[in-house]
PQR file with spaces between the fields and no chain letter, atoms N, CA, C, O and H, PARSE charges and radii, in Angstrom:
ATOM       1  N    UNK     1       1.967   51.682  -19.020 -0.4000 1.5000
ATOM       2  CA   UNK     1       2.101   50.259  -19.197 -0.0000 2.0000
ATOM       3  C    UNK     1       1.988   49.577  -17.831  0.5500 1.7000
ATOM       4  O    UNK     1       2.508   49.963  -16.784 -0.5500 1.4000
ATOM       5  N    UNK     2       1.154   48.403  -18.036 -0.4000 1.5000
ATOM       6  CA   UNK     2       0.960   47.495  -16.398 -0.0000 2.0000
ATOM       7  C    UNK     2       1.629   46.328  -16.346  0.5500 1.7000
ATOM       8  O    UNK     2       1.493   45.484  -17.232 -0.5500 1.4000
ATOM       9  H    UNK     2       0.732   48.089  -18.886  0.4000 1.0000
ATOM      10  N    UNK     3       2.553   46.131  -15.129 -0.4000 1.5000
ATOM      11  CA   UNK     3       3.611   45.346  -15.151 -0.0000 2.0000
ATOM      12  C    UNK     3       2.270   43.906  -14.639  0.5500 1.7000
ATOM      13  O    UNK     3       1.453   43.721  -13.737 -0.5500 1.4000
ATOM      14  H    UNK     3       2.663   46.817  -14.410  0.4000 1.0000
ATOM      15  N    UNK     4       2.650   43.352  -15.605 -0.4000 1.5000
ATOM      16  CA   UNK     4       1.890   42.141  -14.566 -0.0000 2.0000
ATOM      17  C    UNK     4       3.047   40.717  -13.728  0.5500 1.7000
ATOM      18  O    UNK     4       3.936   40.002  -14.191 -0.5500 1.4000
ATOM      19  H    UNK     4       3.313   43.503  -16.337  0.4000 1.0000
ATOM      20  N    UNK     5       2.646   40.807  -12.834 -0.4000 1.5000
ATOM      21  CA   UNK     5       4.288   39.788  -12.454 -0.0000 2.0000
ATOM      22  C    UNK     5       3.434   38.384  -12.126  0.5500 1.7000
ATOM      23  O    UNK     5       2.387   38.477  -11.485 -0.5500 1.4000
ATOM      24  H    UNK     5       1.925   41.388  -12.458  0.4000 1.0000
ATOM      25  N    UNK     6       3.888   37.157  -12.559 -0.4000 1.5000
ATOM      26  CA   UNK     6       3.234   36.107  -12.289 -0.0000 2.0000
ATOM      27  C    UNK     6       4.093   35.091  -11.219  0.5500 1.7000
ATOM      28  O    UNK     6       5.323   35.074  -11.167 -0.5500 1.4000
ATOM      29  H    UNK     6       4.738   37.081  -13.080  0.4000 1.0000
ATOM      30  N    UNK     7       3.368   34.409  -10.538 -0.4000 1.5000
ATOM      31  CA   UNK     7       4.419   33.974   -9.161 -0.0000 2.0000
ATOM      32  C    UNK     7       5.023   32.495   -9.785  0.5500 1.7000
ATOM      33  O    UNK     7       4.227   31.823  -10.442 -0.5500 1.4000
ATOM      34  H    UNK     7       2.369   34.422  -10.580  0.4000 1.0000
ATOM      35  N    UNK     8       6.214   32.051   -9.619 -0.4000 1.5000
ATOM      36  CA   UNK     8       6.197   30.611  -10.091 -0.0000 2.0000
ATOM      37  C    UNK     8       5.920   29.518   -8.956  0.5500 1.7000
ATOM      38  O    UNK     8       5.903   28.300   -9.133 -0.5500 1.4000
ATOM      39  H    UNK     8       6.860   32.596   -9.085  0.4000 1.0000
ATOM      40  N    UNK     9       5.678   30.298   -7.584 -0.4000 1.5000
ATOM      41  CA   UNK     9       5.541   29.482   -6.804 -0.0000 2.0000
ATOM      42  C    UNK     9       4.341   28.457   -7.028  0.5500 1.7000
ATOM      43  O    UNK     9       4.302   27.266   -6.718 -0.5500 1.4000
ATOM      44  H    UNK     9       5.693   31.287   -7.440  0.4000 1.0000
ATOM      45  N    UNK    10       3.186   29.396   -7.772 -0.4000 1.5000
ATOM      46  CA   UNK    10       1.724   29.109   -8.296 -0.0000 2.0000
ATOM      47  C    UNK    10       1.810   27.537   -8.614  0.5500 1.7000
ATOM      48  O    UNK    10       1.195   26.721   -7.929 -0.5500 1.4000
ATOM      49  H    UNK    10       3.218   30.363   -8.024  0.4000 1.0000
ATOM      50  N    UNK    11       2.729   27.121   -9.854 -0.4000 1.5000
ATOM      51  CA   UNK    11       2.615   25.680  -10.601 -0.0000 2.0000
ATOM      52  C    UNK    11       2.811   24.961   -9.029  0.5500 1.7000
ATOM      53  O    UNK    11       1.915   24.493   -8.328 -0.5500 1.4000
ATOM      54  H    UNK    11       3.229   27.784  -10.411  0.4000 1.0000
ATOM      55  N    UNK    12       4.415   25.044   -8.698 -0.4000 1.5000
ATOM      56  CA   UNK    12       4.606   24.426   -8.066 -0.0000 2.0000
ATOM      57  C    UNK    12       3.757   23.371   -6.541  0.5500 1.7000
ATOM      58  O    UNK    12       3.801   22.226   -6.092 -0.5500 1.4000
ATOM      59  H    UNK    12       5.143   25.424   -9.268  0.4000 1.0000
ATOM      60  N    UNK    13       3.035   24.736   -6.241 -0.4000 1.5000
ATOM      61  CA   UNK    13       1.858   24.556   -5.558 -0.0000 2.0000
ATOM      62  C    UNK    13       1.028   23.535   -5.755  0.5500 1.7000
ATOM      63  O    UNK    13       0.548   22.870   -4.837 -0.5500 1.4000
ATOM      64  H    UNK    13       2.999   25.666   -6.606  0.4000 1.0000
ATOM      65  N    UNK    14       0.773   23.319   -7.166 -0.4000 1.5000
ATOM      66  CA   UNK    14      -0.459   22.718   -7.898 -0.0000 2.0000
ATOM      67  C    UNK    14       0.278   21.205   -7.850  0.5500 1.7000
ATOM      68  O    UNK    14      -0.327   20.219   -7.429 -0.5500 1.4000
ATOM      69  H    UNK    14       1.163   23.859   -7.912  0.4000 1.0000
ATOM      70  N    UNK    15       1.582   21.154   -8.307 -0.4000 1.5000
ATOM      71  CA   UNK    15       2.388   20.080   -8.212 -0.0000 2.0000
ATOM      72  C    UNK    15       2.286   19.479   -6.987  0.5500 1.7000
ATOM      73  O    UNK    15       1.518   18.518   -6.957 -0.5500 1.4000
ATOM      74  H    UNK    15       2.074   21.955   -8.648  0.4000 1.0000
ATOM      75  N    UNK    16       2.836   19.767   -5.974 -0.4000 1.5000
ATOM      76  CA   UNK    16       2.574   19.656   -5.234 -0.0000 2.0000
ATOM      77  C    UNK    16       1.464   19.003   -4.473  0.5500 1.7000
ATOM      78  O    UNK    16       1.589   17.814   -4.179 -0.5500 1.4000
ATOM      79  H    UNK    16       3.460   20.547   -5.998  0.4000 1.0000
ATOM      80  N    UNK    17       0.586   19.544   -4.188 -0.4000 1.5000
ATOM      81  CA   UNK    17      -0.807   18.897   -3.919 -0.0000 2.0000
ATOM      82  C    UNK    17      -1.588   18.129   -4.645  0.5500 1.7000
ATOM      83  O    UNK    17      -2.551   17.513   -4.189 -0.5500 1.4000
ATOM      84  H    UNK    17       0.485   20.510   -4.427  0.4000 1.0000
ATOM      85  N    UNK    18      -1.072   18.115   -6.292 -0.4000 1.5000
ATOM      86  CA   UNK    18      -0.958   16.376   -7.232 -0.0000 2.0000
ATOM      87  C    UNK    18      -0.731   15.356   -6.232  0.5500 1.7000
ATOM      88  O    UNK    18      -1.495   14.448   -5.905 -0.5500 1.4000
ATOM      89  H    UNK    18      -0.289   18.616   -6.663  0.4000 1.0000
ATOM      90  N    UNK    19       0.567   15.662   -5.736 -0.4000 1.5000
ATOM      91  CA   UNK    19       1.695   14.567   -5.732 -0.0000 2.0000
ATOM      92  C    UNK    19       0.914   13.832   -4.118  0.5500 1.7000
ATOM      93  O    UNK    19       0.757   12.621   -3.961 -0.5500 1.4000
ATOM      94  H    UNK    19       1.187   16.400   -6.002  0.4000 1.0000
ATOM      95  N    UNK    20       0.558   14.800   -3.178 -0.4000 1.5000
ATOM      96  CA   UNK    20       0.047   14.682   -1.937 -0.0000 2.0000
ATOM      97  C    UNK    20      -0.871   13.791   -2.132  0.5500 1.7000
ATOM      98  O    UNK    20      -0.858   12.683   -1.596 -0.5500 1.4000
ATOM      99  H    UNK    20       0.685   15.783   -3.306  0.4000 1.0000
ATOM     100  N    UNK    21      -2.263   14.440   -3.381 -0.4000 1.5000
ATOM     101  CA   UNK    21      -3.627   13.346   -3.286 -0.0000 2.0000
ATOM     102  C    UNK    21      -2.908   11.912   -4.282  0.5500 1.7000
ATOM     103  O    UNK    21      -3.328   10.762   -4.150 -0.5500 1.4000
ATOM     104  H    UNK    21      -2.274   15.340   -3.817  0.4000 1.0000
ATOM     105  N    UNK    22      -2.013   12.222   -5.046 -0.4000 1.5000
ATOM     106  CA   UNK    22      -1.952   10.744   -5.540 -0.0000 2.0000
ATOM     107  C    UNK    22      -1.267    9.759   -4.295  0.5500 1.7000
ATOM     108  O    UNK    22      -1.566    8.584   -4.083 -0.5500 1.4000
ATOM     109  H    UNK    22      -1.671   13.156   -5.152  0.4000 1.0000
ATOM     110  N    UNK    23      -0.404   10.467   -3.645 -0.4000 1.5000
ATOM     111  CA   UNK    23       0.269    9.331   -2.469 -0.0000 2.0000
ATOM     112  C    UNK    23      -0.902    9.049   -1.523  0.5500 1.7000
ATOM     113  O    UNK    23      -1.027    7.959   -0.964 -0.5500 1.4000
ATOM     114  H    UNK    23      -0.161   11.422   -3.818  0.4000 1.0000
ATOM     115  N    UNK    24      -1.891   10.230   -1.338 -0.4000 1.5000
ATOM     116  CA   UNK    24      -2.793    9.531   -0.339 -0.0000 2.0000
ATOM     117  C    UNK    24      -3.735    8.697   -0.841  0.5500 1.7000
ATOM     118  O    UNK    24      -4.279    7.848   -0.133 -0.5500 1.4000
ATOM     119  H    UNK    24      -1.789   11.115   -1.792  0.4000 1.0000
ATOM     120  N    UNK    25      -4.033    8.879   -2.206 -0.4000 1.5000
ATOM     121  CA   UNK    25      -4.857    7.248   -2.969 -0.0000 2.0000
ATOM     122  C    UNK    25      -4.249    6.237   -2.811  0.5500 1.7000
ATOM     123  O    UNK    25      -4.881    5.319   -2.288 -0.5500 1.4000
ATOM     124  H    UNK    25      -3.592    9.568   -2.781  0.4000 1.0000
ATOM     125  N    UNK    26      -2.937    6.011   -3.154 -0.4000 1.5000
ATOM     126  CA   UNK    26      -2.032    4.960   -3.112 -0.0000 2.0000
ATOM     127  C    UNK    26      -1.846    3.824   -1.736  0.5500 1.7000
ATOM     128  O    UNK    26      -1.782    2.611   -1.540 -0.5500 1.4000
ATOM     129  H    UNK    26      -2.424    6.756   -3.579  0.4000 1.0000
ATOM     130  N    UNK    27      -1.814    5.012   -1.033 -0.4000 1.5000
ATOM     131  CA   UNK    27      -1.856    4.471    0.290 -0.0000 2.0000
ATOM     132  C    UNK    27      -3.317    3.976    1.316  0.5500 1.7000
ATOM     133  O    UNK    27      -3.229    3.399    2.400 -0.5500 1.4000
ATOM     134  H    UNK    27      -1.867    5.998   -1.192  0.4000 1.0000
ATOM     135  N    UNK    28      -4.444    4.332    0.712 -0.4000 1.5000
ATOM     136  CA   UNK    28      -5.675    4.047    0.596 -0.0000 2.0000
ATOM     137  C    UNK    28      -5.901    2.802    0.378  0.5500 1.7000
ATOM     138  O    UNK    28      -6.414    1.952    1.105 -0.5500 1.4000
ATOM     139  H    UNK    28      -4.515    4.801   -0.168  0.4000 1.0000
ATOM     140  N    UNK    29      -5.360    2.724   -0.990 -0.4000 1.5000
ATOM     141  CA   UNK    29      -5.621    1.467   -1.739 -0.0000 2.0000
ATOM     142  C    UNK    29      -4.552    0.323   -1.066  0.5500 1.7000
ATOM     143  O    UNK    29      -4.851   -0.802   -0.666 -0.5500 1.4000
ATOM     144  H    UNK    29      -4.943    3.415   -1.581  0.4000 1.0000
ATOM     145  N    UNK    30      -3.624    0.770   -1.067 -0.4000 1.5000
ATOM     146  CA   UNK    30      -2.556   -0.207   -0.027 -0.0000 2.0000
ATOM     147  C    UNK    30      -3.411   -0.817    1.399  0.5500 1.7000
ATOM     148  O    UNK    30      -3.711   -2.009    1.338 -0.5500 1.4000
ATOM     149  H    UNK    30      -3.381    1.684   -1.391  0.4000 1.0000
ATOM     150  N    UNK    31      -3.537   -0.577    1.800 -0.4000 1.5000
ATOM     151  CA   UNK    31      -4.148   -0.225    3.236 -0.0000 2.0000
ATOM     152  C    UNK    31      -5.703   -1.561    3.122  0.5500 1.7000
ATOM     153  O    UNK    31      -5.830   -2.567    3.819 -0.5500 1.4000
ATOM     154  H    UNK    31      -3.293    0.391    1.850  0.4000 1.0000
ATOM     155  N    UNK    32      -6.613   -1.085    2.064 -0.4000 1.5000
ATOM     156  CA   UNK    32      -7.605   -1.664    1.789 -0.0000 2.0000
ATOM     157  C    UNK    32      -7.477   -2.316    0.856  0.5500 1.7000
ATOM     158  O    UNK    32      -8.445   -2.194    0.105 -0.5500 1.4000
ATOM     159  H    UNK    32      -6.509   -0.267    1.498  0.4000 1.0000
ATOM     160  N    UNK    33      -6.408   -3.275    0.345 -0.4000 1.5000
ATOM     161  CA   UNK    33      -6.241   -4.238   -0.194 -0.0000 2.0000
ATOM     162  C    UNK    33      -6.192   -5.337    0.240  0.5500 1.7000
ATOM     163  O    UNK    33      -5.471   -5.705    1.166 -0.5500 1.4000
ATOM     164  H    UNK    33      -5.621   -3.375    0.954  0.4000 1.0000
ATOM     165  N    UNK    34      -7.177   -6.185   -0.558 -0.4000 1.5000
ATOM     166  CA   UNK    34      -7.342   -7.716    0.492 -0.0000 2.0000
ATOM     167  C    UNK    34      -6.175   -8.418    0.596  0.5500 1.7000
ATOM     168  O    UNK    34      -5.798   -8.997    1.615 -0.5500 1.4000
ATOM     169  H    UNK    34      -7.764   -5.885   -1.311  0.4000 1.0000
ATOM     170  N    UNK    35      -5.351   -8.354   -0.900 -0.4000 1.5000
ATOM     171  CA   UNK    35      -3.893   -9.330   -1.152 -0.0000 2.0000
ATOM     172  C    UNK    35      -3.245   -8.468   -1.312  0.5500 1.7000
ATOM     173  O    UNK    35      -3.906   -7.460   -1.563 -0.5500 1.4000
ATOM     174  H    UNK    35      -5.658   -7.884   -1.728  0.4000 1.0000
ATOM     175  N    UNK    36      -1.941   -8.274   -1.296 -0.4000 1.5000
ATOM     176  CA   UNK    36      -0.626   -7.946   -1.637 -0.0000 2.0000
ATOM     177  C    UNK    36       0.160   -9.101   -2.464  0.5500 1.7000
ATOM     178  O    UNK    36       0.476   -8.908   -3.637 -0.5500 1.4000
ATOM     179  H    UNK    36      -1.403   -9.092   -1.092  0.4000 1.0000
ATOM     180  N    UNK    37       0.405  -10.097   -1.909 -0.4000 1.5000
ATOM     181  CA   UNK    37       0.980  -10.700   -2.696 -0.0000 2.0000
ATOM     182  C    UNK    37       0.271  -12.049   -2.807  0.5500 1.7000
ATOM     183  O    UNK    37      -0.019  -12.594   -1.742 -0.5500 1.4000
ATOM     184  H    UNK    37       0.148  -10.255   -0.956  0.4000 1.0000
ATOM     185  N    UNK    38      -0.135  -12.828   -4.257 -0.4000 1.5000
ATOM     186  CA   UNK    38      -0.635  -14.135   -4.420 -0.0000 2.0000
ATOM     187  C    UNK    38       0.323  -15.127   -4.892  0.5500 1.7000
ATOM     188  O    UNK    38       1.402  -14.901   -5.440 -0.5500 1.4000
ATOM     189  H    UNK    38       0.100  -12.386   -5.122  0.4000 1.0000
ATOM     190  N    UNK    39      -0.121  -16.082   -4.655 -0.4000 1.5000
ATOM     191  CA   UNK    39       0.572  -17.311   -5.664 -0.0000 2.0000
ATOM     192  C    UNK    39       0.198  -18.980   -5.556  0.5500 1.7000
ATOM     193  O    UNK    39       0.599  -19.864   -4.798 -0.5500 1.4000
ATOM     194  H    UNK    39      -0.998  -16.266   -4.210  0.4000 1.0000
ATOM     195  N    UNK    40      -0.884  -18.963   -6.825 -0.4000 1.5000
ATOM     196  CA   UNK    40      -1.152  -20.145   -7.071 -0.0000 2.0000
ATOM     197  C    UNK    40      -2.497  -20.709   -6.353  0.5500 1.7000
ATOM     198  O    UNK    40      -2.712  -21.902   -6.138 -0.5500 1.4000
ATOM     199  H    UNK    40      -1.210  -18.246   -7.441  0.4000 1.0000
ATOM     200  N    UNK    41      -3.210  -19.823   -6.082 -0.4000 1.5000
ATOM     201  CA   UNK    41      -4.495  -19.803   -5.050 -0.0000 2.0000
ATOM     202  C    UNK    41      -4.012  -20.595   -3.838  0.5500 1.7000
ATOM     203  O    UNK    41      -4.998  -21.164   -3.368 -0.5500 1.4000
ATOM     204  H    UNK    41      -3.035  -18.854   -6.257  0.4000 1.0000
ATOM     205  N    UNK    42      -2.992  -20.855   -3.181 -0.4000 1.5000
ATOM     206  CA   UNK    42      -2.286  -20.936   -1.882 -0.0000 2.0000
ATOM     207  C    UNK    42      -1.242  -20.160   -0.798  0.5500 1.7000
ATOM     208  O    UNK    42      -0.478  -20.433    0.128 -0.5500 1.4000
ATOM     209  H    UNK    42      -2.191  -20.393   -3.563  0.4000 1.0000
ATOM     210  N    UNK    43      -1.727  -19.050   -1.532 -0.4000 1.5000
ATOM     211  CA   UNK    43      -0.681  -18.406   -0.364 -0.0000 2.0000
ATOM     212  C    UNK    43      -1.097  -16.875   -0.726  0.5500 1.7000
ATOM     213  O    UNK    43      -1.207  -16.479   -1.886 -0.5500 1.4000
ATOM     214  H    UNK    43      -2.348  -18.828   -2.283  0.4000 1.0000
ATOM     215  N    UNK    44      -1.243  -16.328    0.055 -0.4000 1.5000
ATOM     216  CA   UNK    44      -1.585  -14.507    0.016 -0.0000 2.0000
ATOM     217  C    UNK    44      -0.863  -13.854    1.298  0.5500 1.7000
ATOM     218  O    UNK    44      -0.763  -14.410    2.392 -0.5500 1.4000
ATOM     219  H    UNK    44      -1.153  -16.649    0.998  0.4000 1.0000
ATOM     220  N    UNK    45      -0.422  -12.691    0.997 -0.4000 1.5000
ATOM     221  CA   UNK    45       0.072  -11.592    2.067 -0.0000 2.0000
ATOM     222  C    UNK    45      -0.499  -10.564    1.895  0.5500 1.7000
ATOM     223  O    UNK    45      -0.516  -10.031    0.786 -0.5500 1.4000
ATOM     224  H    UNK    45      -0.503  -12.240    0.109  0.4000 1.0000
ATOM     225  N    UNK    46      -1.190   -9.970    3.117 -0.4000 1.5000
ATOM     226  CA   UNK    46      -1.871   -8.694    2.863 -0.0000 2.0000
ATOM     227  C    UNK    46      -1.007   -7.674    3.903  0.5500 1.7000
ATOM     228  O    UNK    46      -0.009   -8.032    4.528 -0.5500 1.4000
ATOM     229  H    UNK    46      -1.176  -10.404    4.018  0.4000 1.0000
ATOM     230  N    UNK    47      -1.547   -6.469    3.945 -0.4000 1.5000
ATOM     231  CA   UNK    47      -1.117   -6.099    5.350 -0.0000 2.0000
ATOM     232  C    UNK    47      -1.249   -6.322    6.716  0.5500 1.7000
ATOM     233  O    UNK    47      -0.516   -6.061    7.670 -0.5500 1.4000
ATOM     234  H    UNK    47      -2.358   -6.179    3.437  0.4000 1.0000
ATOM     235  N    UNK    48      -2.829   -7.100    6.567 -0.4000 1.5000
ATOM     236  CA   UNK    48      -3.338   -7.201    8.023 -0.0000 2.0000
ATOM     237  C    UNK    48      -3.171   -8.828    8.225  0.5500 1.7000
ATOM     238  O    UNK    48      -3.370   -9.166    9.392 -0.5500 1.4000
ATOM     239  H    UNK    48      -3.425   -7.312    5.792  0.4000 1.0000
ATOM     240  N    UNK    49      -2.798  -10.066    7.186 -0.4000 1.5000
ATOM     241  CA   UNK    49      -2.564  -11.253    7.720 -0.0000 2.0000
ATOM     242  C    UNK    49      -2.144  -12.091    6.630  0.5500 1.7000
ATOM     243  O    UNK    49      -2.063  -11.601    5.504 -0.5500 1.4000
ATOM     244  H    UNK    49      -2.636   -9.792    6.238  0.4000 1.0000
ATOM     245  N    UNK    50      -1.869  -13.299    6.835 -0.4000 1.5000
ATOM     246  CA   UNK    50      -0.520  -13.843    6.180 -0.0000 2.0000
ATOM     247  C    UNK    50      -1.535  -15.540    5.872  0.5500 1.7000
ATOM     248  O    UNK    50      -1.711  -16.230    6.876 -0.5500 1.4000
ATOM     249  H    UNK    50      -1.934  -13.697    7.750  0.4000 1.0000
ATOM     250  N    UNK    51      -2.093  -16.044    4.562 -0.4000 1.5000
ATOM     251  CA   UNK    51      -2.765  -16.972    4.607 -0.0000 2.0000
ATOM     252  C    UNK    51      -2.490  -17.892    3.746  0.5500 1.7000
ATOM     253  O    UNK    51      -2.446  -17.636    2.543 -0.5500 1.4000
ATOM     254  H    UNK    51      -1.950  -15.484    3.746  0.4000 1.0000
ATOM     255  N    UNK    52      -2.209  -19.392    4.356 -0.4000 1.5000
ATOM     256  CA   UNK    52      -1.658  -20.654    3.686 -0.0000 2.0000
ATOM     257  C    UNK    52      -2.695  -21.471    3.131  0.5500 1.7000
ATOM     258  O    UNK    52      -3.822  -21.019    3.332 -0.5500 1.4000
ATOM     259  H    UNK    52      -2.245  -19.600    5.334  0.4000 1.0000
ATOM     260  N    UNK    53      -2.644  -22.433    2.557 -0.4000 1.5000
ATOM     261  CA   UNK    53      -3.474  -23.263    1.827 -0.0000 2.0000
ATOM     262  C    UNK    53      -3.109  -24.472    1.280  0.5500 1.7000
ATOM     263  O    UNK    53      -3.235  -24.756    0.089 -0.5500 1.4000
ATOM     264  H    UNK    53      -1.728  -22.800    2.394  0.4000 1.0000
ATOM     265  N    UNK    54      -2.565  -25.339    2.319 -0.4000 1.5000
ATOM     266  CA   UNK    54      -2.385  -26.487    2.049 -0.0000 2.0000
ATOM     267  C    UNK    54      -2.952  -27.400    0.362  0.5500 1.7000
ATOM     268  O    UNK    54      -4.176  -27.382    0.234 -0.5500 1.4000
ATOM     269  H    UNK    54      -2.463  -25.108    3.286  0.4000 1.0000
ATOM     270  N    UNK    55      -2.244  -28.057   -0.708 -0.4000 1.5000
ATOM     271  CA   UNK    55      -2.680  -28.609   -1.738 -0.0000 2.0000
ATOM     272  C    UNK    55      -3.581  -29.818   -1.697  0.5500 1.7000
ATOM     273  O    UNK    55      -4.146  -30.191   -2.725 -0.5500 1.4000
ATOM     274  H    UNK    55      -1.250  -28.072   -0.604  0.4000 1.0000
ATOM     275  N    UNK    56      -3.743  -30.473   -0.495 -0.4000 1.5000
ATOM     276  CA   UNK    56      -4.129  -31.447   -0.218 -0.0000 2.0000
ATOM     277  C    UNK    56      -5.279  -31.065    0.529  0.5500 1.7000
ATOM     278  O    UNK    56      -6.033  -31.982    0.852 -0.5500 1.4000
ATOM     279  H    UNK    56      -3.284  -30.170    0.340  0.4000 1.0000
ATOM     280  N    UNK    57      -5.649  -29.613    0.960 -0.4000 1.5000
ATOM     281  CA   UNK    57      -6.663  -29.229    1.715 -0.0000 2.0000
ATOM     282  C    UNK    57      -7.543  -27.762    1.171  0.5500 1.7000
ATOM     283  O    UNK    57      -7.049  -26.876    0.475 -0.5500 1.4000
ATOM     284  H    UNK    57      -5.036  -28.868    0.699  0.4000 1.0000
ATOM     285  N    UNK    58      -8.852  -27.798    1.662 -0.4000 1.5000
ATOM     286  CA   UNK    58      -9.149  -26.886    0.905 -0.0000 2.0000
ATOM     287  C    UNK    58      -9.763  -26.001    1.907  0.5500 1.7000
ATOM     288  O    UNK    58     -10.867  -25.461    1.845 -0.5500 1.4000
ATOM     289  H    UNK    58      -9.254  -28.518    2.228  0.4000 1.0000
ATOM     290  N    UNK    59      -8.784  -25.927    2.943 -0.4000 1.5000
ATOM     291  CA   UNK    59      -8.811  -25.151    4.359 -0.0000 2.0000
ATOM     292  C    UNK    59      -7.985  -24.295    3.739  0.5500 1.7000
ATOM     293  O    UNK    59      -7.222  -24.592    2.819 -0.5500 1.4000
ATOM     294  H    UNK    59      -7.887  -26.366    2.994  0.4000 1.0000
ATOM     295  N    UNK    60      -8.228  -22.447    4.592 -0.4000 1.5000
ATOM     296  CA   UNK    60      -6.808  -21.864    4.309 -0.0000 2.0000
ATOM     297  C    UNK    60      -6.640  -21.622    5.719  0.5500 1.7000
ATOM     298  O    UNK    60      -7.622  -21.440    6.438 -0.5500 1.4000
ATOM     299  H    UNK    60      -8.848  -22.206    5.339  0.4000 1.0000
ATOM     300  N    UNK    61      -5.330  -21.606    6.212 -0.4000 1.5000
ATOM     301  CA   UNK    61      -4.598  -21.117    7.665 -0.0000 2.0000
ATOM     302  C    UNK    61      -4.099  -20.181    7.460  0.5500 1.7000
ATOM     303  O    UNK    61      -3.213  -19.969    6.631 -0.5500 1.4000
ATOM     304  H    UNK    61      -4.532  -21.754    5.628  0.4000 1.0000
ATOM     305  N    UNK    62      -4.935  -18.958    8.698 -0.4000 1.5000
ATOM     306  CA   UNK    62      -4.441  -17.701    8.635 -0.0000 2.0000
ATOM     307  C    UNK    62      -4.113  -17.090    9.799  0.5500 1.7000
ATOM     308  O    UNK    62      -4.869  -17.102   10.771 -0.5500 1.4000
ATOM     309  H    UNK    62      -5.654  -19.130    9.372  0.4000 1.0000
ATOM     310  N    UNK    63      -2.914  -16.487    9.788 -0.4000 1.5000
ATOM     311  CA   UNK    63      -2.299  -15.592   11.040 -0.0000 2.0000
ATOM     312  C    UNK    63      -2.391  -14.347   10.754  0.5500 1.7000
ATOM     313  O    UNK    63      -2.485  -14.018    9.571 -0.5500 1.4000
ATOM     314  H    UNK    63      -2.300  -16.477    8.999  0.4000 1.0000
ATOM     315  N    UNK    64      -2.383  -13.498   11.656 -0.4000 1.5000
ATOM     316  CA   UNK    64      -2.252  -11.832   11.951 -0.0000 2.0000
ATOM     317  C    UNK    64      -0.998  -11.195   11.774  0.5500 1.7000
ATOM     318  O    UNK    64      -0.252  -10.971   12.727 -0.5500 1.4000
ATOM     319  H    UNK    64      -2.306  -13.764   12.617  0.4000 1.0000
ATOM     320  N    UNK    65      -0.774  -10.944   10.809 -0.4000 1.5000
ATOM     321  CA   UNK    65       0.775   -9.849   10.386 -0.0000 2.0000
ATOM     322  C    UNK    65       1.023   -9.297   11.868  0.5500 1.7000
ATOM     323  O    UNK    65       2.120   -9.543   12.370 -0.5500 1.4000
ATOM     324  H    UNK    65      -1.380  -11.126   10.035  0.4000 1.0000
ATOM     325  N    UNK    66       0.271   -8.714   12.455 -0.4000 1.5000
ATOM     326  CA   UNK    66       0.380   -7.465   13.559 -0.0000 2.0000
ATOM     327  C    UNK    66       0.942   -8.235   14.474  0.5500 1.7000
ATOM     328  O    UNK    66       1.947   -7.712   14.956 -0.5500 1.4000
ATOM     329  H    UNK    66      -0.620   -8.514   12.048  0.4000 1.0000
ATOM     330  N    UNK    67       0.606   -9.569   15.016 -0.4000 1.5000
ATOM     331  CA   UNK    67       1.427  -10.161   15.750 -0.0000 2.0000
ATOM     332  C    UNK    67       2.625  -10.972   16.088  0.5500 1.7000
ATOM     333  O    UNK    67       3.119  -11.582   17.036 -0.5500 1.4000
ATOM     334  H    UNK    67      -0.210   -9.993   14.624  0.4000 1.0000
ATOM     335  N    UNK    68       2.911  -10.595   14.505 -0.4000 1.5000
ATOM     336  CA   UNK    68       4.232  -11.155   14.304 -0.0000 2.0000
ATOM     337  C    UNK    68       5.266  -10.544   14.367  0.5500 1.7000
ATOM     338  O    UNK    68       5.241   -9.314   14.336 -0.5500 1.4000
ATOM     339  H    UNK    68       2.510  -10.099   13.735  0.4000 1.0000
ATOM     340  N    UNK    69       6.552  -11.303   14.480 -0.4000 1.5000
ATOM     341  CA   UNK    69       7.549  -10.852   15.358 -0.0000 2.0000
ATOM     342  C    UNK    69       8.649  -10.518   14.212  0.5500 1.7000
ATOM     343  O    UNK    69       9.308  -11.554   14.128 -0.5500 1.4000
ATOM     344  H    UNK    69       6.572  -12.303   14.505  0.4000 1.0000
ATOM     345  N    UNK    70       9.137   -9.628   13.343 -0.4000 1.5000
ATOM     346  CA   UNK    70       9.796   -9.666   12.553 -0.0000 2.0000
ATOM     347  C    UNK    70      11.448   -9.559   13.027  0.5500 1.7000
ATOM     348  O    UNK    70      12.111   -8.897   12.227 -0.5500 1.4000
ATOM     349  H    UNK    70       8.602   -8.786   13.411  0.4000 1.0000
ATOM     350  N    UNK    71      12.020   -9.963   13.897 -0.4000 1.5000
ATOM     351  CA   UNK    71      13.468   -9.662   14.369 -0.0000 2.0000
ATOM     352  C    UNK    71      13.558  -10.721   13.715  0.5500 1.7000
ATOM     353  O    UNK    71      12.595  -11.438   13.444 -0.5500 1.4000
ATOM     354  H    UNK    71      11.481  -10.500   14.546  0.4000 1.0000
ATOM     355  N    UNK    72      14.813  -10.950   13.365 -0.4000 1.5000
ATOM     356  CA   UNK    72      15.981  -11.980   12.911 -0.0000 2.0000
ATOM     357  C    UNK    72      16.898  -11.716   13.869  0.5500 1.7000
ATOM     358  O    UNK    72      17.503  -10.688   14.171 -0.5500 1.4000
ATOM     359  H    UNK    72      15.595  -10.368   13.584  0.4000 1.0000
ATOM     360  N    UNK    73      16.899  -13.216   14.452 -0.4000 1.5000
ATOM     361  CA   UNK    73      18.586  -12.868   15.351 -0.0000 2.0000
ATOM     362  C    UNK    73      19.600  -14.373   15.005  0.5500 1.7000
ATOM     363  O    UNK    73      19.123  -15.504   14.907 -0.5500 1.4000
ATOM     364  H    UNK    73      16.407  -14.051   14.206  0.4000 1.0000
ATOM     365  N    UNK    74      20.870  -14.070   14.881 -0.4000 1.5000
ATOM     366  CA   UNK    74      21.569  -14.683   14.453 -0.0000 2.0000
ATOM     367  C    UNK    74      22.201  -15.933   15.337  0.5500 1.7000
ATOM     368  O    UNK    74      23.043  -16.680   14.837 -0.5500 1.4000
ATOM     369  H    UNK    74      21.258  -13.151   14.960  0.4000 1.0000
């Protein structure tokens, strides 16, 4: 009789490197997303810049996330 022994490390493995390519799509798509957040065709946040849109204007004003200063000081 032939013992056959099967590893369980095997699934886990497979799990595993699921979980890897779905976080690295995710973060792909994060990354190369024009908006993150909308509202009302005046205002968008992306990762790379932060853009206003006055109601009275049909200019939008846009700054660079990267150079902004996120401290809060009290």
């Amino acid at each position: 009789m032939e013992n056959v022994r099967v590893s369980v490390l095997i699934p886990l493995k497979l799990v595993g490197l699921v979980c890897i390519f779905l976080a690295l799509c995710l973060d792909l798509g994060a990354v190369l997303s024009p908006a993150w957040v909308t509202a009302d065709h005046q205002y968008y946040l992306s990762l790379w810049e932060s853009c206003r849109k006055p109601a009275s204007l049909d200019i939008w004003h846009c700054e660079s996330t990267l150079s902004s200063d996120l401290s809060f000081s009290s």
